[in-house]
C-alpha positions in Angstrom: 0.0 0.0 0.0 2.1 2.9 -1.1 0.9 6.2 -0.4 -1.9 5.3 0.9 -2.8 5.7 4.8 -5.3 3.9 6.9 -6.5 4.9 10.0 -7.7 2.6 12.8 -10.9 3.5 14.8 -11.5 2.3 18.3 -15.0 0.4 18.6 -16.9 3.2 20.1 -16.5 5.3 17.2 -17.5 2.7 14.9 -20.8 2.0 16.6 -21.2 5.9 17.1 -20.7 6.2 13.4 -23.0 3.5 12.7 -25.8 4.8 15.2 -24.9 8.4 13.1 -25.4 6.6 9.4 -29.0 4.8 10.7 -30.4 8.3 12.5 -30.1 10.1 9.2 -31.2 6.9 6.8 -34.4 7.2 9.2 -35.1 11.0 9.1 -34.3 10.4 5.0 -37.2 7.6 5.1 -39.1 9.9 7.6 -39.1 13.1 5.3 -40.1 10.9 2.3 -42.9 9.0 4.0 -44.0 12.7 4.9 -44.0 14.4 1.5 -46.1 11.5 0.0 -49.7 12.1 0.4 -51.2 8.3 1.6 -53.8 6.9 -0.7 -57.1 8.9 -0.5 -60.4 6.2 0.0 -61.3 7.7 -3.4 -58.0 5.8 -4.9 -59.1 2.8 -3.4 -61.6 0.9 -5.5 -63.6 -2.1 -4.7 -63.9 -4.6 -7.8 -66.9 -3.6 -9.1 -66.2 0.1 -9.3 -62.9 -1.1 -10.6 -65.0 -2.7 -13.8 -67.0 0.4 -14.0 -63.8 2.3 -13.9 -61.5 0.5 -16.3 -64.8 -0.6 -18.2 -62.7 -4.5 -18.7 -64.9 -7.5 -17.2 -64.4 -9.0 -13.9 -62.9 -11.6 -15.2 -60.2 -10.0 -17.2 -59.4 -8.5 -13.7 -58.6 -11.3 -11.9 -56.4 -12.7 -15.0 -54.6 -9.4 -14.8 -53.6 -10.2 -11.3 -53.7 -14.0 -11.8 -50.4 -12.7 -14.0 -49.3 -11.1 -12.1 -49.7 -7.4 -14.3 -52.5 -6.2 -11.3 -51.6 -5.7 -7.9 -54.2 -5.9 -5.2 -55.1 -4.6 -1.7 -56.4 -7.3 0.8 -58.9 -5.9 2.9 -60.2 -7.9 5.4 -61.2 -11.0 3.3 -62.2 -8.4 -0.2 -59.9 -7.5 -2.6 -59.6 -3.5 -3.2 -57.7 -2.3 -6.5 -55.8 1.2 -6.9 -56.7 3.7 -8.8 -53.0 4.0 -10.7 -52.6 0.1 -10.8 -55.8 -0.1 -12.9 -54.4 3.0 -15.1 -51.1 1.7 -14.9 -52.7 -2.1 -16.6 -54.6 0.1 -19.3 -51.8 2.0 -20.3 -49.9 -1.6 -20.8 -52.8 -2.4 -23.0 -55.4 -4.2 -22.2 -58.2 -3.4 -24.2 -61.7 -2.2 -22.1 -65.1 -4.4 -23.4 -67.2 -2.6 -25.7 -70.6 -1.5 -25.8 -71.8 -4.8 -27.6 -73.3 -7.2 -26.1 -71.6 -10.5 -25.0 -73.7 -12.5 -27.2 -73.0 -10.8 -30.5 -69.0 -10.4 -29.3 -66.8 -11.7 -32.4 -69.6 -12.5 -34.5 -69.3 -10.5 -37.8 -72.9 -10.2 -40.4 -73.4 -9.2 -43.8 -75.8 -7.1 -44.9 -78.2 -10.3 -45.9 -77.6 -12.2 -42.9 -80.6 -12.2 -40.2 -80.1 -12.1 -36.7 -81.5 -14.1 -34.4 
């Protein structure tokens, strides 16, 4: 080690600088947690007002999170969905149901053809 010096520290003021490094982490974590507004109830959404929401089915829901592409509050024994998750899975591209009704979903007519 040439030019280089290292200096030796007594116990003490190695668990003083430790106890130092933690106590500012903490107030760090603590000023963050702060700043953050929590989750309003309004950004908490139940699964039916998360269909009505998104406007996808309940059962593309729980494949979303089947997947693993949803994440999920637990609440009690319900399920709760937030607000950005759901936003965040339409922005990835899932595609909302339409107006049609399930019935007459994929089918395609021709003018001729008579529905029944």
């Amino acid at each position: 080690m040439i030019g280089s010096t290292v200096s030796l520290i007594d116990q003490t003021e190695l668990l003083q600088a430790v106890r130092q490094e933690i106590r500012s982490e903490f107030d760090a974590l603590r000023q963050d947690r702060n700043a953050r507004p929590l989750a309003s109830t309004s950004d908490i959404l139940t699964e039916r007002q998360a269909c009505e929401y998104t406007r996808l089915s309940r059962s593309t829901l729980q494949r979303a999170r089947r997947r693993g592409a949803l994440t999920t509050v637990g609440v009690g024994r319900t399920i709760r969905y937030r607000r950005g998750d759901l936003d965040a899975l339409l922005l990835a591209g899932a595609k909302p149901t339409s107006a049609v009704a399930p019935s007459l979903r994929g089918r395609t007519y021709s003018a001729g053809d008579q529905r029944v």
